[in-house]
VEXBABA-656196 format. One record per atom (N, C-alpha, C): x, y, z. Coordinates in steps of 0.1 Angstrom, whole numbers, padded with zeros to 4 digits, always signed. Example, Ala and Ser with C-alpha at 12.3 -4.5 7.8 and 13.67 -1.06 7.14 Angstrom:
2
+0132-0057+0078 +0123-0045+0078 +0132-0033+0078 +0128-0022+0071 +0137-0011+0071 +0129+0000+0079 
REM end
This chain:
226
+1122+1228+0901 +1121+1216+0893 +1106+1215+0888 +1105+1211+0875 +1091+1209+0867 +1086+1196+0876 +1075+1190+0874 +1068+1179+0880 +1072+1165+0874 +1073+1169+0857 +1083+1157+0849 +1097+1154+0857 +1105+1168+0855 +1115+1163+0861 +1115+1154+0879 +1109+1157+0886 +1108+1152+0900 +1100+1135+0897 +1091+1136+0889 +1083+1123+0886 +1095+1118+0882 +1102+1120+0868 +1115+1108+0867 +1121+1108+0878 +1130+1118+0885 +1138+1115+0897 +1131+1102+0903 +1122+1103+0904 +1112+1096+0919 +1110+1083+0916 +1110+1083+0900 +1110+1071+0891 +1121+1063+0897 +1133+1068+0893 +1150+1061+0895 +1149+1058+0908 +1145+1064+0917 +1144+1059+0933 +1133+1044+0932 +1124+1045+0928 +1115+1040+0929 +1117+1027+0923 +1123+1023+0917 +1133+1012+0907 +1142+1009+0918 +1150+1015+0924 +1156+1005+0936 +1151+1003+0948 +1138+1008+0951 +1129+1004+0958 +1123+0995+0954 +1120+0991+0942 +1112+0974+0938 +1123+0965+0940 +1135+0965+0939 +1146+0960+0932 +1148+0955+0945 +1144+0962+0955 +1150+0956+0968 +1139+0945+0974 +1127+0954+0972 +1117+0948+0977 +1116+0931+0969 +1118+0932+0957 +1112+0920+0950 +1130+0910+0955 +1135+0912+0955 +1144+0911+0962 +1145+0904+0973 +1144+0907+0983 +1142+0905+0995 +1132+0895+1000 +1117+0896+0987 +1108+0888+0987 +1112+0875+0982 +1121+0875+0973 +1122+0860+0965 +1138+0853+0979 +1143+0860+0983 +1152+0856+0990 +1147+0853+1006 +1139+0858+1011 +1134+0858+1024 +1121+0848+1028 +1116+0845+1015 +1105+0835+1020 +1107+0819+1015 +1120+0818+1011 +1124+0803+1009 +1134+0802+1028 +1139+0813+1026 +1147+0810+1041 +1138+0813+1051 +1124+0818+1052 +1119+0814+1061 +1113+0803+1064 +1111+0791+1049 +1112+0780+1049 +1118+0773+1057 +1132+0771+1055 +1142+0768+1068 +1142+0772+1081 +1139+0785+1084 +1142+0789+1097 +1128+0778+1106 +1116+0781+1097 +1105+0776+1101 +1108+0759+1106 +1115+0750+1099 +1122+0737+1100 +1129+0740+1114 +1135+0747+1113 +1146+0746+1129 +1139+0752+1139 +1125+0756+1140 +1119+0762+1148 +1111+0751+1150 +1108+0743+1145 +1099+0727+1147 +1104+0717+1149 +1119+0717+1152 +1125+0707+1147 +1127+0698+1160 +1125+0685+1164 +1128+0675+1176 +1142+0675+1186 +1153+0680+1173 +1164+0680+1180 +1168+0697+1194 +1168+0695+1204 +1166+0707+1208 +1176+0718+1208 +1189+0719+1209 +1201+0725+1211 +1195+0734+1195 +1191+0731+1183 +1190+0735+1174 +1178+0743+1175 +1166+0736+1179 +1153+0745+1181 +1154+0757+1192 +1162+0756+1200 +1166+0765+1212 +1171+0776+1206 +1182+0777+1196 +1194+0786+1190 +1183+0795+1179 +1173+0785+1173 +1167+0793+1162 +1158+0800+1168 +1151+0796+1176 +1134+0804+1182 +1142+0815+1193 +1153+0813+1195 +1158+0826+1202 +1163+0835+1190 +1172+0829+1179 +1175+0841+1172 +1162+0849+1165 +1152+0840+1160 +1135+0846+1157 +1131+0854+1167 +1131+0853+1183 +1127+0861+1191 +1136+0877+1188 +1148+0874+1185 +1156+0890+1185 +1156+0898+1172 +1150+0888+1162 +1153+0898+1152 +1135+0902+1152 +1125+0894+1155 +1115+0900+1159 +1109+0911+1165 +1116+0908+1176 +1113+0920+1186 +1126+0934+1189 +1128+0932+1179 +1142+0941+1176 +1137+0951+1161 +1137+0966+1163 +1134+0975+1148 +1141+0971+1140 +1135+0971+1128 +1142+0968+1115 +1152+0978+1113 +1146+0995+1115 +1161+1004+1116 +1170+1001+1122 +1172+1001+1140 +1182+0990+1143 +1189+0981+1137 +1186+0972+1130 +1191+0960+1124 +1201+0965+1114 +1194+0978+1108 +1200+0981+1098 +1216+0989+1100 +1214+0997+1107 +1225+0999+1113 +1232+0993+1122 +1229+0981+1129 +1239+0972+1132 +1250+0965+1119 +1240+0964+1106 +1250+0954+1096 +1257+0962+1092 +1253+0977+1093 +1256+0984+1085 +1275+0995+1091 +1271+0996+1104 +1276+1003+1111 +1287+0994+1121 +1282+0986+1128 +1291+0978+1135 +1303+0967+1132 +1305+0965+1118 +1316+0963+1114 +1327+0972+1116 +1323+0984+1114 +1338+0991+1113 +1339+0998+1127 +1327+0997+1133 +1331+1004+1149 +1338+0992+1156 +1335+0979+1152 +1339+0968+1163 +1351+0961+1155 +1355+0959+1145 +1367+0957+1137 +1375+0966+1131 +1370+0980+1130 +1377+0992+1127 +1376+0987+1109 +1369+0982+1102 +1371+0981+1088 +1357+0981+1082 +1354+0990+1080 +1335+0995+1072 +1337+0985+1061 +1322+0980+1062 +1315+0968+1056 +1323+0976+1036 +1317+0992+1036 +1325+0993+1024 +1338+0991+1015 +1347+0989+1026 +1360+0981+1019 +1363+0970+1022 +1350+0959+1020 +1348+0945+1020 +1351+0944+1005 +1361+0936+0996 +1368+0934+0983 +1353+0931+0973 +1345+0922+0980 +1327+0921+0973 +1321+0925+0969 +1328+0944+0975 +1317+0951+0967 +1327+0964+0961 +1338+0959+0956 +1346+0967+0952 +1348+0979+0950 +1347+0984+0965 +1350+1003+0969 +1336+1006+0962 +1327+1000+0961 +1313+1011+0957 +1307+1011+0969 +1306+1024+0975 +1292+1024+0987 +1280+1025+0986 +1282+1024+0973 +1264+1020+0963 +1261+1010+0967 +1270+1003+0962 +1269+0988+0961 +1267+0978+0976 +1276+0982+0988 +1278+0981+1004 +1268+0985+1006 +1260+0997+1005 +1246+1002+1013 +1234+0995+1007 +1234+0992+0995 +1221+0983+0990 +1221+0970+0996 +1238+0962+0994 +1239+0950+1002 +1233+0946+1014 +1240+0959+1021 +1234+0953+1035 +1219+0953+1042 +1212+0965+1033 +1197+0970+1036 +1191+0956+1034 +1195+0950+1019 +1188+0937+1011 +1194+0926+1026 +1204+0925+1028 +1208+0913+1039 +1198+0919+1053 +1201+0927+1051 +1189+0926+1072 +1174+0926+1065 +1171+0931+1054 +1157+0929+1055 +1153+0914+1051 +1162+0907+1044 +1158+0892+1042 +1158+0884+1057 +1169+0887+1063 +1167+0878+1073 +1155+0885+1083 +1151+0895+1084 +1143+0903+1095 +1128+0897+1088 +1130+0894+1071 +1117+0893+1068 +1113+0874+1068 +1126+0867+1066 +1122+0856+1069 +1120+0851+1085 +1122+0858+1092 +1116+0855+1105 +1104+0855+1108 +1099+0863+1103 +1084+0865+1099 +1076+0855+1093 +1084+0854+1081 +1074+0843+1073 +1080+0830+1081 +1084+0826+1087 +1087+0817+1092 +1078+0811+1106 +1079+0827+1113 +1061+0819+1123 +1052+0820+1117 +1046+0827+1101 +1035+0826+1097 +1034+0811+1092 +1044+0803+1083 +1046+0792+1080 +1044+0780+1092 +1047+0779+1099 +1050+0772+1114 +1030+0775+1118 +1028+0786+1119 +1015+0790+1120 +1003+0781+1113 +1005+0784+1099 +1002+0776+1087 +0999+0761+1088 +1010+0755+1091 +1017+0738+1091 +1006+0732+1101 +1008+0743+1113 +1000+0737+1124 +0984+0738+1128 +0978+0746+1121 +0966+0751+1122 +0960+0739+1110 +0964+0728+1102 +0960+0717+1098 +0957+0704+1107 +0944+0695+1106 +0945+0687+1118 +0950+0677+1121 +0955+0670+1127 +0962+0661+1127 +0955+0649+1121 +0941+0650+1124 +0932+0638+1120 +0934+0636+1101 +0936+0644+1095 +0941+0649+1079 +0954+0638+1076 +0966+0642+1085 +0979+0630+1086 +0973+0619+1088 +0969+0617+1097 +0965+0604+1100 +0953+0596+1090 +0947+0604+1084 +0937+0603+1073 +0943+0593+1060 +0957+0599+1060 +0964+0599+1042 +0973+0586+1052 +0978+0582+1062 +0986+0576+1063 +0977+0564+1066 +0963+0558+1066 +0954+0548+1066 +0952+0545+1059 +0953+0557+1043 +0952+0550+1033 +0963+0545+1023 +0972+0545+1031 +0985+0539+1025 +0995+0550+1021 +0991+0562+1019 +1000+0569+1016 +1013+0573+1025 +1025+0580+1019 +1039+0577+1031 +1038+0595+1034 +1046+0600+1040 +1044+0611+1047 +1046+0624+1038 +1054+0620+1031 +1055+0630+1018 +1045+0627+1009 +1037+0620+1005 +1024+0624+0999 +1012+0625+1003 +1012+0624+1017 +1003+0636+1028 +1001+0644+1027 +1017+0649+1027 +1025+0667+1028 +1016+0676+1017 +1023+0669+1006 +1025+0672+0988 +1009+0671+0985 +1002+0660+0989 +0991+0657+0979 +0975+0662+0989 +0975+0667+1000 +0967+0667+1013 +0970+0681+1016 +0980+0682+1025 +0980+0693+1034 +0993+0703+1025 +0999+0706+1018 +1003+0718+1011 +0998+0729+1008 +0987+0723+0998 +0977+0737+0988 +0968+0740+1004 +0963+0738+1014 +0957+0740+1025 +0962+0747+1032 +0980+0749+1031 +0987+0754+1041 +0992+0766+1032 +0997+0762+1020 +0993+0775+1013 +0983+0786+1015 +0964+0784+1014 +0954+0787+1013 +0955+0796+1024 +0959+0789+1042 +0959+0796+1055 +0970+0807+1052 +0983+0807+1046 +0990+0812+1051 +0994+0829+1042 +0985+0825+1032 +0982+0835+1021 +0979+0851+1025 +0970+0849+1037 +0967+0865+1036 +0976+0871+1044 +0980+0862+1056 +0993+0871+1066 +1005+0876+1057 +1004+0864+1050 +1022+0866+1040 +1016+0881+1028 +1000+0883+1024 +1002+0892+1019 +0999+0905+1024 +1001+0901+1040 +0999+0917+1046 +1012+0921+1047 +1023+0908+1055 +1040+0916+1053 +1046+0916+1039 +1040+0913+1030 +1044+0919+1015 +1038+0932+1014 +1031+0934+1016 +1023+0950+1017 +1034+0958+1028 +1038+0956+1036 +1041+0962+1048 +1055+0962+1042 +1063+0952+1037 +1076+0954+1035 +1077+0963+1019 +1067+0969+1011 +1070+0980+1004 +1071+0989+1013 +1068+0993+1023 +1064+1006+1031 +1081+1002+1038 +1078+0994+1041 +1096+0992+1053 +1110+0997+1045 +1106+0992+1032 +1118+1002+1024 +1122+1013+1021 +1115+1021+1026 +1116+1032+1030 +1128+1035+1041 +1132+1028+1053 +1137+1023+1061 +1152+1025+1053 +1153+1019+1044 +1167+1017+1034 +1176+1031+1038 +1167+1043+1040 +1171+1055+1035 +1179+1056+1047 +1181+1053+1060 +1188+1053+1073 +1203+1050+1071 +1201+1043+1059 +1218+1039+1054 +1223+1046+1041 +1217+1055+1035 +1216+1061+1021 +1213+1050+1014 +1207+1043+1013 +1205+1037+0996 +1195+1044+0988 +1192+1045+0976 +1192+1057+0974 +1172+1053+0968 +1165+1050+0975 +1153+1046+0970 +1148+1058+0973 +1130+1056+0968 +1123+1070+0964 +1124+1081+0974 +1126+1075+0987 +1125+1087+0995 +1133+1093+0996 +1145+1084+1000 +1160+1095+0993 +1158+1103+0983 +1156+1098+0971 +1154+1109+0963 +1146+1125+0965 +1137+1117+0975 +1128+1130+0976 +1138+1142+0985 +1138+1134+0995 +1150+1142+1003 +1162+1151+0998 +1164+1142+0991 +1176+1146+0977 +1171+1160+0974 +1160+1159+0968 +1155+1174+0960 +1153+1183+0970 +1145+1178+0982 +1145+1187+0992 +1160+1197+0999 +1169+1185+1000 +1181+1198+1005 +1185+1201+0992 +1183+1200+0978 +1191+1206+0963 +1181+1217+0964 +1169+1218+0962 +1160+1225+0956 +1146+1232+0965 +1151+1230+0982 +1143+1232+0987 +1127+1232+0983 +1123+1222+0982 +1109+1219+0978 +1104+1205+0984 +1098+1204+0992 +1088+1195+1000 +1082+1190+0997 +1069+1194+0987 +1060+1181+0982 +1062+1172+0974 +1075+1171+0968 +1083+1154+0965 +1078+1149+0970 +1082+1150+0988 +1079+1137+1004 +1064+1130+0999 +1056+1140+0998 +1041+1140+0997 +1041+1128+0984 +1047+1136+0975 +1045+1128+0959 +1047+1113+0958 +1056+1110+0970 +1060+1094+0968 +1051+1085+0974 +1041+1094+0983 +1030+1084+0986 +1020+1073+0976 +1020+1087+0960 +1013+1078+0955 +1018+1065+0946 +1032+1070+0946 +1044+1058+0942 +1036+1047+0946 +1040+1046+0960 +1034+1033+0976 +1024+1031+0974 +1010+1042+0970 +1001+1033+0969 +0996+1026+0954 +0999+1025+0947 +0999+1026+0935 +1001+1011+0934 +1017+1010+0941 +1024+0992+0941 +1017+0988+0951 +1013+0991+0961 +1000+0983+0968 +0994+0979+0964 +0980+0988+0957 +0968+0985+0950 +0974+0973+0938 +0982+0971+0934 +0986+0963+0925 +0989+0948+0928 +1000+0948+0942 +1000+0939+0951 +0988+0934+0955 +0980+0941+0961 +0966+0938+0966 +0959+0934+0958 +0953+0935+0945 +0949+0929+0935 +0953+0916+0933 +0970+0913+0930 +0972+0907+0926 +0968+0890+0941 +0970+0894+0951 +0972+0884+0965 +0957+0884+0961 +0943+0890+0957 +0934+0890+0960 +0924+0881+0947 +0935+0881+0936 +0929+0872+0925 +0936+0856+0930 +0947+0856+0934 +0954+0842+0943 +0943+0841+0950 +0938+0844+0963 +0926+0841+0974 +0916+0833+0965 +0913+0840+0953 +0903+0836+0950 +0900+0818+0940 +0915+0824+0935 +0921+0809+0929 +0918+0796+0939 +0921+0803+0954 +0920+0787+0965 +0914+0788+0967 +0901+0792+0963 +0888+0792+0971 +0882+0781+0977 +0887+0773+0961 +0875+0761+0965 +0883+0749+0973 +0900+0755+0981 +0900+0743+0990 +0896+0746+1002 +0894+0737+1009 +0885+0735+1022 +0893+0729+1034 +0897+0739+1044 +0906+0730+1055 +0902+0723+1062 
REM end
C-alpha cells in the first residue's frame, strides 16, 4: 500500500475515533454532573450506593469494563448485546454502542470527583459572604462560586480529555473499528507495521490541538481569583 492509500485508511479510523471521543465527552461530563450530586448528597442510602459505584468503575480498567458490556450479556443471558432489536443486527453498530456506553459512564466518574473536588476547594467564607448580602443560594452558586469552580477544575478535566483520546484506542478490544484497528487491519491484509507507528501522529496532532485549545480557555479565566 502507497502512504496516500494507508493515510486515508487511517483517516476513516480516525473519524470514529473523534466520533466516539467527542462523544463520550459531551455525554459523560453532564452525567458526571449528577453522579457528582449523589456523591454529596445528605441523604445517605443514596450517597453510599453512588461513592461505591465511583469506587468500582474507578478502580476497575477501562478494558475490563469494556468487555464486561460487551461480552457478559450473552455469557450470562445467552443473548449477545448484538441481537438487541436497537441496533438492528449491525455489529457495527453493537460494538460502537457499547465502547461509547462504558467509556461515558467510566469517564463521568471521573469528572465527577474532579467536580466534587472543584465545589469544595471554594471557601466557605465566599457562601457565607453572598448570603450577608442578601443574596439566596442560587445566586451565590451562579453569580460567586461557578466561574471559580470552573477556573479550578479546568486543568484536571483537560488532562482526562487528553487521556481519553489515547483510551480510545481501548475501543479496538471489542473491534470498533477506530484508527488502530485500521492499522491492525493493514497489518494482517498487507503485512506492514509502520501504519501502528503512523497513528501516533494522528494522537498527537488532536492533542496539540486539544491542548491549545484548554490552554487559550486557562487564559480566558485568568483574571478570576479564588
Amino acid at each position: 500500500m502507497s502512504f496516500l492509500e494507508v493515510t486515508l485508511s487511517l483517516l476513516e479510523g480516525f473519524g470514529t475515533t473523534v466520533l466516539l471521543f467527542v462523544s463520550t465527552l459531551l455525554l459523560s461530563m453532564p452525567l458526571g454532573l449528577v453522579l457528582m450530586f449523589g456523591t454529596t448528597t445528605k441523604f445517605l442510602p443514596l450517597k453510599v450506593l453512588v461513592r461505591a459505584f465511583v469506587y468500582i468503575i474507578r478502580g476497575t480498567p477501562l478494558m475490563l469494563q469494556l468487555m464486561v458490556v460487551y461480552y457478559i450479556p450473552g455469557i450470562v443471558f445467552g443473548y449477545s448485546v448484538v441481537r438487541w432489536p436497537i441496533f438492528g443486527g449491525s455489529v457495527v453498530a453493537a460494538q460502537f454502542c457499547c465502547a461509547l456506553f462504558t467509556f461515558v459512564i467510566n469517564y463521568a466518574c471521573y469528572f465527577s470527583e474532579i467536580y466534587r473536588g472543584g465545589i469544595q476547594s471554594i471557601p466557605k467564607g465566599q457562601y457565607e459572604a453572598g448570603q450577608v448580602l442578601g443574596m439566596t443560594k442560587s445566586q451565590v452558586f451562579f453569580r460567586i462560586i461557578l466561574m471559580q469552580v470552573v477556573k479550578n477544575v479546568l486543568p484536571p478535566v483537560s488532562n482526562e480529555t487528553i487521556t481519553l483520546v489515547k483510551d480510545t484506542a481501548l475501543a479496538n478490544t471489542i473491534a470498533v473499528a477506530e484508527i488502530v484497528f485500521s492499522a491492525e487491519r493493514m497489518l494482517n491484509l498487507h503485512n506492514i507495521i509502520w501504519p501502528m507507528f503512523y497513528t501516533g501522529a494522528f494522537y498527537l496532532a488532536f492533542n496539540a490541538l486539544l491542548t491549545f485549545l484548554f490552554g487559550r480557555i486557562e487564559k480566558k479565566l485568568s483574571y478570576i481569583r479564588s
